[in-house]
N, C-alpha and C positions, 0 to 999 in steps of 0.2 A: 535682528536687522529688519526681518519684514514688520514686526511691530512698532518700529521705529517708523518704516516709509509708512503704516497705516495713521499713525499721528501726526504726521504729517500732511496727511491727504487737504488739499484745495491751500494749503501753505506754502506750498514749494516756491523758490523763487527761480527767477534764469540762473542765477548765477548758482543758485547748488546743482540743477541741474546739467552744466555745464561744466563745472568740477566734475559731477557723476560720470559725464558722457567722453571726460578727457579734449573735449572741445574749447574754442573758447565764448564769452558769452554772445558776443557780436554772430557767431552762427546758428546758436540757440536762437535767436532772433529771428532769422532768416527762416528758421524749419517753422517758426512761429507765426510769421507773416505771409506765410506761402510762394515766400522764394524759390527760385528755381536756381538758383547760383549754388546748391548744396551738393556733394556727392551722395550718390545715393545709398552707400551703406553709413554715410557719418547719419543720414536724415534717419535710417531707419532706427538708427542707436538710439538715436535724440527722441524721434516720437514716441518709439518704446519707453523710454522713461516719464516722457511727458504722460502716457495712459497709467504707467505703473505708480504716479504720483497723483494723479486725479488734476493736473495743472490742466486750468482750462483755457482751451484755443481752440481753433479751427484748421483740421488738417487743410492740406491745398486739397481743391474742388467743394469742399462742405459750402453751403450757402446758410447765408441768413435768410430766413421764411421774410418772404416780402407781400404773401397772401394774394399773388395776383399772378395771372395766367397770360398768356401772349394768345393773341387768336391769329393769323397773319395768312392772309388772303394772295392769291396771283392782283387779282381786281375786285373794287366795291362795286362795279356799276350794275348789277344785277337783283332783281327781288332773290335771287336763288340765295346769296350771300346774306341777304337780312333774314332768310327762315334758318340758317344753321348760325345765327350772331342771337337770335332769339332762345334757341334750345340752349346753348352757352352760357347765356345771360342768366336764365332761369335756374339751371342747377348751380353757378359760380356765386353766383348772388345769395339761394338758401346755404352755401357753405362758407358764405363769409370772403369769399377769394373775388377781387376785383378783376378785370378785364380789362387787357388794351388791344385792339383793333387797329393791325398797321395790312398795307398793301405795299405789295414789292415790284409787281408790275413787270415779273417777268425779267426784271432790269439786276444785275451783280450790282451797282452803284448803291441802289437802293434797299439791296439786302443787305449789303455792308453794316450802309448806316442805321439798318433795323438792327444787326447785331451789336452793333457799338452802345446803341440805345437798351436795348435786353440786359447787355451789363451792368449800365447803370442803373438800373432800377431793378435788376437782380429777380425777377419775375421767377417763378417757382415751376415753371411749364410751360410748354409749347404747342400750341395744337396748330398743326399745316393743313391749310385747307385745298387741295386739287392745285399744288403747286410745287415747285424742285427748287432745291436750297441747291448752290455748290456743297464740294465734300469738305472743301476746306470750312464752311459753315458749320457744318455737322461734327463736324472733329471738334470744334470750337465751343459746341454745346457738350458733346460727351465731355470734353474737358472741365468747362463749369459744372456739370452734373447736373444740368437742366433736362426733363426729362420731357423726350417729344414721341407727340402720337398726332400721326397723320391720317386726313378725312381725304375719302373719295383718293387714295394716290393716282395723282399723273403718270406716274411710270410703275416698274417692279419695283416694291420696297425692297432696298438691298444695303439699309440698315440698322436694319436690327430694328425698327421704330415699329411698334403697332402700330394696325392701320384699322379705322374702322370706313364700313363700306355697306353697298348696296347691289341686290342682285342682278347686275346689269341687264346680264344676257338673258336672264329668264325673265325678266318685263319689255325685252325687245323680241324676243318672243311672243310673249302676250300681247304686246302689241296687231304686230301682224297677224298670230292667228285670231285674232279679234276680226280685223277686217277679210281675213279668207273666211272666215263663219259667217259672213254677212253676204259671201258673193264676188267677192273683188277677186280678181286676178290680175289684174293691171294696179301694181301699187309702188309709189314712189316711195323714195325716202332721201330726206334731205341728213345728211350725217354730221356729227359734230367733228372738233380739230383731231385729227387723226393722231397725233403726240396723246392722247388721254385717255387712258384704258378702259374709262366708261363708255366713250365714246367707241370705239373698238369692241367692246363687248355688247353694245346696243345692235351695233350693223353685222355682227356675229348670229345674235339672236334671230332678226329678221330673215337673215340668209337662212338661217336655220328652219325658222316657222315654212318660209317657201318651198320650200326642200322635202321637208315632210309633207307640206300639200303635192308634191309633185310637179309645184308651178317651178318654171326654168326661171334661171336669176337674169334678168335684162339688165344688164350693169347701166344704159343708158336713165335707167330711171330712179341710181342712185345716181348723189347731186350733192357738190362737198356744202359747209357750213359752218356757223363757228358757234350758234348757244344763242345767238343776237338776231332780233328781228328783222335786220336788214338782210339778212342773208338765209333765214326763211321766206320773205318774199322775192327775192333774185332768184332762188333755185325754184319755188315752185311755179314763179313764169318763166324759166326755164324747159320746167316738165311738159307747163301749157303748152310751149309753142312747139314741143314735138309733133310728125306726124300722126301718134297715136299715143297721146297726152293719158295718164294711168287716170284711174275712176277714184281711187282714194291717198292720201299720202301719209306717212309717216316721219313726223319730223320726230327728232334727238333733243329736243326739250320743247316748254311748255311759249318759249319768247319767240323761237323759230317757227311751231305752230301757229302761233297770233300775226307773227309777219306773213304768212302761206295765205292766212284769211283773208287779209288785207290785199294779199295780190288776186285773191279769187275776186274779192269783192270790185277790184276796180276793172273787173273784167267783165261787169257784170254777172258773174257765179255764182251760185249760192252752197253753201255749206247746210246740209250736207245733199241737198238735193243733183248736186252736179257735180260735187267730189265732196267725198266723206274723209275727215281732217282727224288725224290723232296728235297729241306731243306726247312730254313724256317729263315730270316732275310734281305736279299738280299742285302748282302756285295757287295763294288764296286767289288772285284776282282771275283764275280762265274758269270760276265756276260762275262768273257775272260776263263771263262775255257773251257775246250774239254770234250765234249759239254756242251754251256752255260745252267747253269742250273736254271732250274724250280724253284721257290721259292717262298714264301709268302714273303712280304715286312712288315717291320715294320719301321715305320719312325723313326731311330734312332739320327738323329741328331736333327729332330722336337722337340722329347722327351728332349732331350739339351736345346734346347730352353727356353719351355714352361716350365722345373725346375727355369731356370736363371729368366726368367720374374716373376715367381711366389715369387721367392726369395728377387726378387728385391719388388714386391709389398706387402709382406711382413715385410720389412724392413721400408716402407713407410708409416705402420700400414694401407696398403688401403685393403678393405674385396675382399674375393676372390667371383667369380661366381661359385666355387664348389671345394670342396676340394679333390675330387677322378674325375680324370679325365682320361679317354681312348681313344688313338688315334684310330683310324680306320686302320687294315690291307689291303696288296692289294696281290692278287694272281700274279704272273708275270712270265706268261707260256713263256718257252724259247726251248729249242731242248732236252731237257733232259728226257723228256717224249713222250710216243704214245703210241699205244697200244700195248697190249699185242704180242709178236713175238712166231717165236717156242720153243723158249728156254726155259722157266719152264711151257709154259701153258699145 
């Protein structure tokens, strides 16, 4: 008999397998086209022969390879979003795997219809960028079998998705103790949206760096923020117009920093003669600004990368070497800092 089913192999029809399974063939069809209207021991009989005959189909969730990857952003409106769409770009492209680039804005409406889109174009992968899906989303991707790995997470991954990332706290850290090695004891810090664990772990590190210098934490001279340069310059005239406005600041990325300029600059201040500025991402563009500024680097296009490889090794069923993974920050002192001048010390 079994040399009988091996002559058989890639011949079988529904309909002998259906006799075999004691079904009839209308539900052969069903286990076939990844129906759900099956019970589930008739589905297991039926698949079991479908393997044991070499009949080719698609169990439910298998995907056809569509060679492309979903990138899928909170927002585009950021240079930070084009350096991790570049690193993306770069490895997706030498692997032959296309890219689509959607934004959900935060909004269920629009994640929806990114999901509904995902399906039909059957994408192979998911990379989340510093954004939260519903769970009813995620159930919906384990279900397809689309495999996702999330950059920079907004919250605690809780599931199951690798995450790749950056060492928050210890380049907010290096930050501050950057400018206590310079002198400063009076130092702002404008912070990003307090929902984002980078963001939490930036204003962690600082607290930290003070701590160890033995400078007491003035909560008045942190100042909330969102990433955006409107709200780097609102908080650091904010700090101005205190009665003892700090001598240097640290902003929570590199677009809040360039806003903080801008409000020193219209205050007539100068950078770093009358407050010494750090951010914190080191976009190409703040090494052309006046004066090029101080920043923690995070490797964002690295981050790009190491989503798309993982995605792709994913897809390959091959195991990863860790599924929470943290790029290493680099400080990257530029003219935007010194020490403390006569201006608020």
């Amino acid at each position: 008999m079994g040399g009988g089913a091996r002559q058989r192999r890639g011949r079988v029809t529904i309909t002998e397998i259906a006799r075999e399974a004691g079904v009839s063939v209308p539900t052969v069809s069903r286990v076939v086209n990844g129906r759900s209207d099956v019970a589930p021991g008739t589905r297991a009989r039926v698949e079991d022969l479908l393997h044991l005959h070499g009949y080719r189909w698609r169990p439910p969730g298998a995907r056809v390879r569509a060679a492309l990857i979903d990138l899928v952003f909170d927002d585009l409106d950021s240079p930070w979003a084009v350096e991790i769409i570049r690193g993306v770009e770069e490895v997706a492209h030498a692997g032959g795997v296309g890219t689509v680039v959607s934004a959900i804005h935060g909004r269920s409406g629009d994640a929806r219809r990114w999901m509904t889109n995902l399906r039909a174009r059957a994408s192979d992968g998911v990379i989340l960028v510093t954004s939260v899906l519903e769970p009813v989303l995620h159930d919906e991707l384990r279900r397809l079998g689309v495999p996702l790995v999330v950059v920079d997470p907004a919250g605690s991954p809780a599931l199951d998705a690798p995450t790749v990332g950056v060492t928050n706290w210890a380049g907010g850290m290096a930050a501050t103790e950057h400018l206590v090695g310079l002198g400063h004891r009076r130092i702002g810090f404008v912070a990003g949206p307090p929902r984002l664990l980078c963001s939490r772990a930036r204003l962690d590190g600082y607290r930290a760096a003070l701590d160890r210098a033995g400078i007491p934490i003035d909560e008045s001279l942190i100042v909330p923020g969102d990433f955006y340069p409107e709200s780097g310059f609102t908080g650091c005239a904010a700090l101005l117009d205190l009665d003892r406005p700090p001598t240097a600041l640290f902003a929570a990325s590199d677009q809040m920093a360039m806003g903080a300029v801008e409000a020193l600059r219209r205050r007539g201040l100068r950078v770093p003669e009358d407050m010494s500025v750090v951010g914190f991402d080191d976009l190409p563009e703040v090494r052309w600004s006046a004066p090029p500024l101080t920043t923690v680097r995070q490797p964002l296009a690295e981050m790009g990368k190491l989503a798309v490889r993982t995605v792709l090794r994913l897809t390959r069923g091959e195991p990863l070497d860790s599924p929470r993974v943290e790029l290493a920050t680099d400080l990257i002192v530029r003219s935007s800092t010194a020490p403390p001048g006569r201006g608020f010390a």
